[in-house]
C-alpha positions as CSV (number, residue, x, y, z in Angstrom):
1,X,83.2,139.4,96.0
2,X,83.8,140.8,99.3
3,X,81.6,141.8,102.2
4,X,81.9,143.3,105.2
5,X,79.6,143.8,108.5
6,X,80.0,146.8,110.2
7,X,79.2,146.8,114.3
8,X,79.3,149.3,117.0
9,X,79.4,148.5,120.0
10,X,76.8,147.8,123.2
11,X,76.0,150.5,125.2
12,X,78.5,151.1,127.9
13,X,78.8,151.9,131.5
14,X,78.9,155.6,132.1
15,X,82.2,157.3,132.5
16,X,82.7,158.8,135.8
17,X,84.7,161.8,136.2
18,X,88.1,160.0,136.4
19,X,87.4,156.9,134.8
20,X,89.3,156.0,131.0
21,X,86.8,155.9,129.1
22,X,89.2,153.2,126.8
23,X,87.8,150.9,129.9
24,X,84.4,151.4,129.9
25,X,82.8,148.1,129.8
26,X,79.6,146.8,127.9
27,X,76.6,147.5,130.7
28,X,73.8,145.4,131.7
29,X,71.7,146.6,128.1
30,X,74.8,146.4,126.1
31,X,75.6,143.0,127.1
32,X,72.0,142.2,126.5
33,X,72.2,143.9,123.0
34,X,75.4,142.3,121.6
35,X,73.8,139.3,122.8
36,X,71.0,140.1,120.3
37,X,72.2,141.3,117.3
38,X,75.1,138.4,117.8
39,X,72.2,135.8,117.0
40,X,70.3,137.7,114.7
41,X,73.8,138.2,112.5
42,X,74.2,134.2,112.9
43,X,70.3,134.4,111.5
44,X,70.9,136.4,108.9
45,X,74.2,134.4,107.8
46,X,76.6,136.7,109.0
47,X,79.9,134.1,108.4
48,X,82.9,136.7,109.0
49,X,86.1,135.0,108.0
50,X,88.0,137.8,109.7
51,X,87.2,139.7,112.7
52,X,89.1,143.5,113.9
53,X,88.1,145.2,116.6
54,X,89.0,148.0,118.8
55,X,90.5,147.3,121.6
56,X,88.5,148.7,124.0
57,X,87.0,147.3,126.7
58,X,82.8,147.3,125.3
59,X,84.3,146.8,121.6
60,X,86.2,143.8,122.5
61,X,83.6,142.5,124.7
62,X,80.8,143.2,121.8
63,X,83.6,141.2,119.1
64,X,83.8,138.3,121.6
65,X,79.6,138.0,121.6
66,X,79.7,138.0,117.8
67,X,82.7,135.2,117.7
68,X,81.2,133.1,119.9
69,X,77.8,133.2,118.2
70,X,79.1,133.0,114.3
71,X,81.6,130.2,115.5
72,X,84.5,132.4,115.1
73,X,87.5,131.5,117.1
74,X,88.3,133.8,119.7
75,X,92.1,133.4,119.7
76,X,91.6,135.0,115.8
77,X,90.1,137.9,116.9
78,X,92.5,140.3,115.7
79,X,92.6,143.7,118.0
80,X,93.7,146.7,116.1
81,X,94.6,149.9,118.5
82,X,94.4,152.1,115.3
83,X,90.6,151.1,115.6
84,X,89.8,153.0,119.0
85,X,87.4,155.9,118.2
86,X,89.2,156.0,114.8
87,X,87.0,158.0,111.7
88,X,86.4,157.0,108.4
89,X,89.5,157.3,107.0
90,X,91.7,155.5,109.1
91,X,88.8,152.9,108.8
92,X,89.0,152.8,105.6
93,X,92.9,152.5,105.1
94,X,92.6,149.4,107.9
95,X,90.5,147.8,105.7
96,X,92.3,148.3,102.6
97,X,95.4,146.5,104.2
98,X,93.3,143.4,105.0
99,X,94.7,140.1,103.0
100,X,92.9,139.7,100.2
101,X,91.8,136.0,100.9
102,X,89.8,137.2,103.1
103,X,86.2,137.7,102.0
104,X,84.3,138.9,104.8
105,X,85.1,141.0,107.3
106,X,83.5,141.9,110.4
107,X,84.7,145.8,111.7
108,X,83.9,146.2,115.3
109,X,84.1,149.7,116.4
110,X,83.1,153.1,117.4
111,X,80.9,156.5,116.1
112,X,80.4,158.5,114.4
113,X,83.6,156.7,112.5
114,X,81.6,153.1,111.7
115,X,78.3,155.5,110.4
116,X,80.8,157.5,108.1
117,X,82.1,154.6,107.1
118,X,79.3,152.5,106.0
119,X,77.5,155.7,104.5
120,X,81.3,156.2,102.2
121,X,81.2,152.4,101.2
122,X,77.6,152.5,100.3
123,X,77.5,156.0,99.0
124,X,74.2,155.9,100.8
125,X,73.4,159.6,102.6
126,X,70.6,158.1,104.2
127,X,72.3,155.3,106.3
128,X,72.1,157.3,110.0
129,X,74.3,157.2,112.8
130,X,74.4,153.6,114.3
131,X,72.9,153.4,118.0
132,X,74.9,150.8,120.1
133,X,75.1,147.0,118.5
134,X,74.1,148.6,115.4
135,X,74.9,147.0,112.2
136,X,75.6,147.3,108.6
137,X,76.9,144.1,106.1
138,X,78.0,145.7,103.0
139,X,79.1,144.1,99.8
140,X,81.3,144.6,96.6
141,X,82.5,142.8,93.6
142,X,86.1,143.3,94.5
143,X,88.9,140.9,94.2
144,X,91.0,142.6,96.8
145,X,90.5,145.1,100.1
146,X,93.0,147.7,98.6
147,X,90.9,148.3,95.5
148,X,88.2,149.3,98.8
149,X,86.5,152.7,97.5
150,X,84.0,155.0,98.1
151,X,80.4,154.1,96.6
152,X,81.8,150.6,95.7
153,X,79.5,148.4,98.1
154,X,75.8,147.6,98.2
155,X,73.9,148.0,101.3
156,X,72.5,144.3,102.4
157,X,71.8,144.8,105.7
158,X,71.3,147.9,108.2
159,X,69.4,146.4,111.6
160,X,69.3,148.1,114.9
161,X,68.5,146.1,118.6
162,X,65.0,146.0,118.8
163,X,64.2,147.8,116.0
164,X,61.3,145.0,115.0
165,X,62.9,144.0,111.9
166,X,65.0,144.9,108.8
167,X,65.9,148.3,108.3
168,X,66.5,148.0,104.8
C-alpha cells in the first residue's frame, strides 16, 4: 500500500517587477496557513516517511512547517529542482523513481502541476485547483512507486485552510 499527500504551498509575497519569483517567500497568511494545515495533517495522521519539495523559497519553507509538525527530520527533507513549477508529468515520473520502501510520500509543490496531478492519480475530474496549503492524501494498493498510474489511487483526503472541515 502506498500513499501519498499532495501540498501546495502558502501564499507568497508578491513578486515585484524585478524580483525571482524562485525567491518569493511564504507571507504573513502563508506562514499562518502552512502553520495550519501542518497540524491539521498531524490530526488527520498524515506520517510521511519521505518528504520532496521544490526548492523554492515558499515550498521549502511550507515542507519545513509540515516536518516539523509530523516529526519528520529536517536534514531528510529531500529538495528536488525538477519539482519547481514542474506539471504533472514530470510529477509523476519523480514519483515513479521514489524507493519503493517508501510508503508514504509527502509532494510539496506548485499549480496547476500538484491539481493535475492529484486529479491523474485519483482519476477524479472533480478534484479543483488547490488554493495555497491545499492538500490531497491519496492512496493505492501498490507495491512499488514505478507501477504509479493514472486512476490507480483513492481520494482520502482533499482539505483547504479554513475551509471549516473535510472536503471529501
Amino acid at each position: 500500500m502506498k500513499q501519498i499527500t499532495i501540498l501546495r504551498h502558502g501564499h507568497a509575497e508578491k513578486q515585484d517587477g524585478d524580483g525571482e519569483d524562485f525567491e518569493r517567500r511564504l507571507d504573513k497568511r502563508g506562514r499562518r496557513e502552512a502553520e495550519q494545515m501542518a497540524e491539521l495533517a498531524h490530526a488527520l495522521g498524515v506520517r510521511p516517511d519521505h518528504i520532496l519539495t521544490s526548492p523554492a523559497a515558499r515550498t521549502l519553507s511550507t515542507a519545513k512547517e509540515f516536518a516539523r509538525a509530523l516529526g519528520f527530520p529536517l536534514p531528510k527533507i529531500r529538495h528536488d529542482d525538477r519539482l519547481y513549477l514542474a506539471e504533472r508529468a514530470a510529477l509523476a515520473a519523480i514519483l515513479r523513481a521514489v524507493p519503493a520502501a517508501r510508503r508514504h510520500v509527502l509532494l510539496v509543490g506548485h499549480n496547476p502541476g500538484v491539481s493535475r496531478l492529484a486529479r491523474w492519480l485519483s482519476g477524479d475530474d472533480a478534484i479543483s485547483d488547490f488554493p495555497p496549503a491545499g492538500l490531497c492524501t491519496l492512496q493505492a494498493d501498490l507495491g512499488s512507486w514505478a507501477e504509479l498510474d493514472a486512476g490507480q489511487f483513492e481520494c482520502l483526503q482533499l482539505r483547504w485552510p479554513d475551509d471549516g472541515g473535510p472536503r471529501r
